[in-house]
N, C-alpha and C positions, 0 to 999 in steps of 0.2 A: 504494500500500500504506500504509495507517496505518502510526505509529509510536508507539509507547507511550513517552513517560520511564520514567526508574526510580523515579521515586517515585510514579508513576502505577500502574505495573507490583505496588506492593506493597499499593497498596489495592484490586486486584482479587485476590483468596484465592487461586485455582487458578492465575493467572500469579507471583503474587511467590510460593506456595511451589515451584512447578518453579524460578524463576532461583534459589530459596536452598537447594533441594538441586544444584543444578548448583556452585553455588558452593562448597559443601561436601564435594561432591567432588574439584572442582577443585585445593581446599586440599589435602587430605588426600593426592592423588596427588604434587602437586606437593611436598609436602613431603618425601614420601617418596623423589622424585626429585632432592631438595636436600639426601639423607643424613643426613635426621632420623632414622632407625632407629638408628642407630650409639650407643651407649649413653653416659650420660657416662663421665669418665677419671677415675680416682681421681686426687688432685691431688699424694700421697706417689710415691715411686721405691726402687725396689730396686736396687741395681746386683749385677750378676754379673760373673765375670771367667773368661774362655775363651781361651784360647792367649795371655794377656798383654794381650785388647784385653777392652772393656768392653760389655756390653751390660744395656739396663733394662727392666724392667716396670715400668706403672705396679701402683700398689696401694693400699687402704686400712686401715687399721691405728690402734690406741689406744695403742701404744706401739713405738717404733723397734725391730725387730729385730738390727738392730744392735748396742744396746748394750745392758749389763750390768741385768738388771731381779731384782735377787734376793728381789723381794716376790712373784714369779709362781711360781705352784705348777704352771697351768694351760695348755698353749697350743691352741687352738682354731683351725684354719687351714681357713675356710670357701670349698670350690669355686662358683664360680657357676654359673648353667646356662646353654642355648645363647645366650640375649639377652645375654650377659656384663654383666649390670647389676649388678658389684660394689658400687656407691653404694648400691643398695636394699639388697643382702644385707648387707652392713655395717650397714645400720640395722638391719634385723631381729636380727642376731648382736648387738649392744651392746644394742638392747631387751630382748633376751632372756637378755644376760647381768643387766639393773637387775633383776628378777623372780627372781634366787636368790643368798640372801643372802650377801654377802663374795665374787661374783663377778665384778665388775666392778673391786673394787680386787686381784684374785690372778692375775687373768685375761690373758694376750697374745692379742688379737684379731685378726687379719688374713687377711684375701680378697684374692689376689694376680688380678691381671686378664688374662685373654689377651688382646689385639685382634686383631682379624683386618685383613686390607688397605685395605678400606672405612674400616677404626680408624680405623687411622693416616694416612688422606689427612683425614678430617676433624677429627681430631685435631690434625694441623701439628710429629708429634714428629718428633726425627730420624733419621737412620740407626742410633742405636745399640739402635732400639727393635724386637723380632723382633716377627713375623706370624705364626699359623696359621689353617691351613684354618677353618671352622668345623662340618662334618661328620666323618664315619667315620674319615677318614683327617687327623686331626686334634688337637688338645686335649685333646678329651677323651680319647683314645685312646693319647695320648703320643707322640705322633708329631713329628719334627723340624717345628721352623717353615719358613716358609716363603721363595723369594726369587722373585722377578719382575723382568722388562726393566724396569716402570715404579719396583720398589721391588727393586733389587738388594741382598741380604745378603751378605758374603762366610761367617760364621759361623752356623750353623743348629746349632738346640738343642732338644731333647726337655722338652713343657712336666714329665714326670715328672721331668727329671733335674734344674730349676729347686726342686721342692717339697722334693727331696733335699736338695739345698744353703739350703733356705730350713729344714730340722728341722736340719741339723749347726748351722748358727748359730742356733738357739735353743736347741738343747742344750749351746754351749759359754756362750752368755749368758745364762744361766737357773739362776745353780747348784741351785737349793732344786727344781727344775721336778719334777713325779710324774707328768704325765699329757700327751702327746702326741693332741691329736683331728684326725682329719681327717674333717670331712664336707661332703657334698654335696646339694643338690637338682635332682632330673631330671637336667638334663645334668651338673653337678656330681655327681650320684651315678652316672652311667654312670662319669664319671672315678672317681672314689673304688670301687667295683666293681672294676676293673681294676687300678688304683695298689695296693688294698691288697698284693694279692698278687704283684705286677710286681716292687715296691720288694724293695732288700735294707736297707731302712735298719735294722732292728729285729733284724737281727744285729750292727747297729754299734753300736746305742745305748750311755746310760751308763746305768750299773745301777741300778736301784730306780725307770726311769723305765718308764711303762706305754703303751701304742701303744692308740686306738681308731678303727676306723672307723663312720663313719656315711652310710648309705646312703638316700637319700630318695625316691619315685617316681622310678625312671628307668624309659626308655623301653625298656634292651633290658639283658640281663646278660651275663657271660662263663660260659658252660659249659665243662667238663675235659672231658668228653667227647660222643660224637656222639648221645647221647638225648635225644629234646626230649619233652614234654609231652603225650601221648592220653590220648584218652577220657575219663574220667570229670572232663576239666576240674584237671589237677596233679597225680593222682594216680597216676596210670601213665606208665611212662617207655618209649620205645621209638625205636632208628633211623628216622627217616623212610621211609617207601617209596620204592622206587626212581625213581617218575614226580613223587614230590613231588621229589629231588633234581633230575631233569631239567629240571623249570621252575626251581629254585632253585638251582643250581649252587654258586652262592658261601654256602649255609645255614650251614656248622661253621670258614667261615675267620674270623681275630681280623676284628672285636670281638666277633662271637658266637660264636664258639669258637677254639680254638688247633691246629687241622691248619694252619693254613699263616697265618703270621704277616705277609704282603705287606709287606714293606719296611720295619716299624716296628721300628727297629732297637735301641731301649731293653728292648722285649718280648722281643724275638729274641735278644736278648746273657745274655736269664735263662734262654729256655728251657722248652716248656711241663713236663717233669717237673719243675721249681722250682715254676713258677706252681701245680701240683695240689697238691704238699708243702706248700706254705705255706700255701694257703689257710685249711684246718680250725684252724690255726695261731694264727692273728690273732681276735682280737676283735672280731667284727663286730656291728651293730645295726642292720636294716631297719628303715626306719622307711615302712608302705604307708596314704596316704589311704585311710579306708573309700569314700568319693566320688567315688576317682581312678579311673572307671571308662567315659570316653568315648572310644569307637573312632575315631570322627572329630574328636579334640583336633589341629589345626592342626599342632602340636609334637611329634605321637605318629609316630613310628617307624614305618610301616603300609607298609617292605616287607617281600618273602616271608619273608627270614632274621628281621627282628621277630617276624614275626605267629607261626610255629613254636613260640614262647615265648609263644604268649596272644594274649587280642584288646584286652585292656586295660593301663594299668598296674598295677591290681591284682591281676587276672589273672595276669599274670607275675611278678609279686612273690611272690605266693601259691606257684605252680608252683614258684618257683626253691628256694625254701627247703625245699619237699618235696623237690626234684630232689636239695639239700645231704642229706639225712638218707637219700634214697634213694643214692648215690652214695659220701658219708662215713659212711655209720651213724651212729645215735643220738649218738653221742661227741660228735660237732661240737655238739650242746644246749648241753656247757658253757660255751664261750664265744663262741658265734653266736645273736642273739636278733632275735625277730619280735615289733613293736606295732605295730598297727590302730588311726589316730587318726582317732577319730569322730568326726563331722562335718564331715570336713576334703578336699576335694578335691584340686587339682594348685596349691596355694598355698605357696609358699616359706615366706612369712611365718606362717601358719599352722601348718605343720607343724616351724618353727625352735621356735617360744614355744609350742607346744603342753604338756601335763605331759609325754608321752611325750618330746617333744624335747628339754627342758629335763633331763628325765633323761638321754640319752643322755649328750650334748652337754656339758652342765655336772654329771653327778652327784646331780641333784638328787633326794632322797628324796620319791616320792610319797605324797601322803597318804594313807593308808591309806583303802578304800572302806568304809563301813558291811556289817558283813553278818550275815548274820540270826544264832541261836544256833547252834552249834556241836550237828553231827549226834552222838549219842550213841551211834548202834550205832560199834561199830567195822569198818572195813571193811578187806577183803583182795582185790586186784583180780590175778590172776596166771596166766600170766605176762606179768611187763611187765617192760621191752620185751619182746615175745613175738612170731611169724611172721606174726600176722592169720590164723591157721587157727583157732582155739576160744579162750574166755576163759573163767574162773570166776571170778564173783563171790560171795566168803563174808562174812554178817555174823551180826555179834554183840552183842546179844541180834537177832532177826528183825528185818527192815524190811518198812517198808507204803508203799507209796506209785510213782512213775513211773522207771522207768530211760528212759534214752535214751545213745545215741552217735551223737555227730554229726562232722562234719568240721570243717576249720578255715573253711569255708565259710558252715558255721551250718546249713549242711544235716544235717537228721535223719534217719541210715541206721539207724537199729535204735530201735523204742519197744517195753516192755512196760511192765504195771500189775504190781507186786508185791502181795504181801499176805500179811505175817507169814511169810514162808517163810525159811529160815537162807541156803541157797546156791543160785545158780544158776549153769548151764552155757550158754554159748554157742557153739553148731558151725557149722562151713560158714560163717563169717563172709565171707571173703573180702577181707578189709581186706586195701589195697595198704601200703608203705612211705608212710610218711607221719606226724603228729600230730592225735593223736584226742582227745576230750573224752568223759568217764563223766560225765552226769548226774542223780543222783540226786534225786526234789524229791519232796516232799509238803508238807502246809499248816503245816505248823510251819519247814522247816530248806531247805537245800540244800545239795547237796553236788558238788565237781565236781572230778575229777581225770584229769591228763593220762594217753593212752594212745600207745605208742613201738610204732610197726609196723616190721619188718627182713626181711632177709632175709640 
């Protein structure tokens, strides 16, 4: 049998590229078999204290929580998602805080890190350092950490009840503080999804300080009760059929709903009529990628209890927040809010320094968009909020030009052409519970204003 050298082997095309994709994989497995996946470790620590012994996370941060910062107006405590790669979110959060002005010097930054088991063996920390799961029953879900034969704990701690104790020490070291934010991306917004309303922190707070959540593509939400998403794609809400629960058995248990809270014992100790009551309560801010919308994303949720909620992340982002307005009424608008950031897929960083984000997150006033002259008729659109059975639209003096109503989809369910007439009637609509758009356009102006469906 011949034998080729290797350097013989690369100046024949078809044999040196077979050995240099073999080798490329070779690397690639192997590395991943030598616990290269395992994220880096923030190089800060937090310590906690549980029946008198001591236990740390690691974490990274711009300024010590610990001590005394009476220049911080702002704290920002950003979850990571299931890669736990607090080091990158940390960059993006301090990038994002250099991009709006005076936030970087008012600002307390910090992304506290879960590790999971794998961490911490490659890691090299010690016993005082807890484990969770990295799935359902897990971190993001607030679920006690973890112990094993090979990594025996004797103390196991709820990562919610760690975020708790990490806002009382920033609210007692912060005197000047006004704004409490907790947000998250993807698996950090499952977490934040559920913490907002889990926590009782915000009945302890000190006065004049304000609580915000932020919620970023995640992959599944928590619903208060057992109607998921039909039909027309978020707009209609109904129990599952009874052959869908038989293949899906566990659809409405926590994470994706609260019938039965399986052992997570931080949830359990509130309660799902606490968790319904609070909810509408807190200040929420969705924040969904126009682009985050691939069914086979590696990291997407794609079993039965997921998919019930959508085929997408935006999909169920969509869905949920109808689900909020169909479930809390219209009420919850005032301080639960929805932005669709364009262009922007399943990107952490993208969707952190985005303007929408940088809104949320840091307050930052957006610049106002150009927009064409201001419509001159005066319009009367009523009733609103109204059942989605008939609408009248009255102006004044007439209008000429295109009505439309569309969804929050972008989808066009009603078009007519006007032409100089004062008022029109709309019957038989059939609009579900949900958030509509009136609009109005002709070649001079446009006009667009939200419509509130209830029932």
């Amino acid at each position: 049998m011949q034998q080729i050298g290797f350097s013989r082997a690369f100046q024949d095309p078809k044999t040196g590229f077979m050995i240099l994709l073999f080798l490329l994989v070779f690397w690639a497995n192997g590395s991943r078999a030598m616990g290269q996946s395992s994220p880096a470790v923030c190089q800060e620590r937090i310590t906690f204290w549980m029946a008198g012994n001591p236990i740390q996370i690691p974490a990274c941060y711009n300024l010590d929580p610990d001590k005394v910062h009476p220049e911080v107006n702002r704290v920002v405590i950003l979850i990571h998602g299931t890669t736990r790669t607090a080091t990158d979110q940390y960059v993006y959060i301090s990038d994002a805080a250099q991009m709006v002005p005076g936030a970087a010097d008012s600002c307390l930054l910090l992304v506290p890190q879960f590790l999971t088991e794998d961490d911490i063996s490659g890691a090299g920390v010690g016993a005082d350092f807890p484990f969770w799961d990295n799935g359902s029953r897990g971190w993001k879900t607030g679920y006690p950490s973890d112990s094993t034969a090979a990594h025996p704990r004797s103390l196991r701690v709820s990562s919610y009840a760690l975020i708790d104790t990490l806002i009382q020490r920033v609210l007692a070291n912060c005197p000047n503080l006004r704004t409490v934010v907790v947000a998250g991306h993807s698996g950090g917004g499952q977490f934040v999804n559920r913490y907002s309303c889990a926590n009782p922190m915000e009945g302890l707070q000190t006065p004049g300080v304000a609580f915000r959540y932020v919620v970023a593509n995640p992959s599944t939400y928590l619903y208060f009760t057992p109607e998921r998403p039909v039909g027309r794609k978020g707009l209609d809400f109904a129990i599952p059929k009874p052959k869908i629960q038989e293949k899906c058995p566990h659809w409405d248990r926590y994470k994706f709903g609260i019938s039965d809270f399986r052992g997570c014992s931080y949830v359990e100790s509130q309660g799902g009529p606490a968790l319904e009551s609070r909810f509408p309560l807190r200040e929420m801010v969705f924040l969904l990628g126009e682009k985050d919308k691939n069914p086979n994303d590696e990291d997407l949720d794609q079993t039965c209890q997921a998919d019930l909620q959508g085929k997408n992340r935006l999909e169920r982002g969509l869905s949920y927040f109808n689900y909020l307005i169909f479930h809390f009424g219209p009420s919850i608008l005032s301080n639960h809010y929805l932005y669709r950031v364009p262009g922007t897929d399943h990107s952490a960083r993208q969707m952190i320094q985005s303007d929408e984000g940088l809104e949320a997150i840091f307050g930052k006033k957006l610049s106002p968009t150009p927009s064409p002259p201001p419509l001159s008729t005066q319009i009367r659109i009523y009733p609103n909020p109204g059942d989605g059975s008939d609408l009248t639209l009255s102006m004044d003096p007439p209008f000429s030009g295109t009505v439309k109503i569309m969804d929050t989809w972008g989808r066009i369910l009603l078009q007519l052409n006007l032409n100089g007439i004062p008022e029109t009637h709309f019957t038989d609509l059939g609009l579900k519970p949900g958030i509509y758009l009136l609009v109005m356009e002709n070649n001079e102006t446009q006009f667009v204003k939200k419509l509130i469906i209830h029932r």
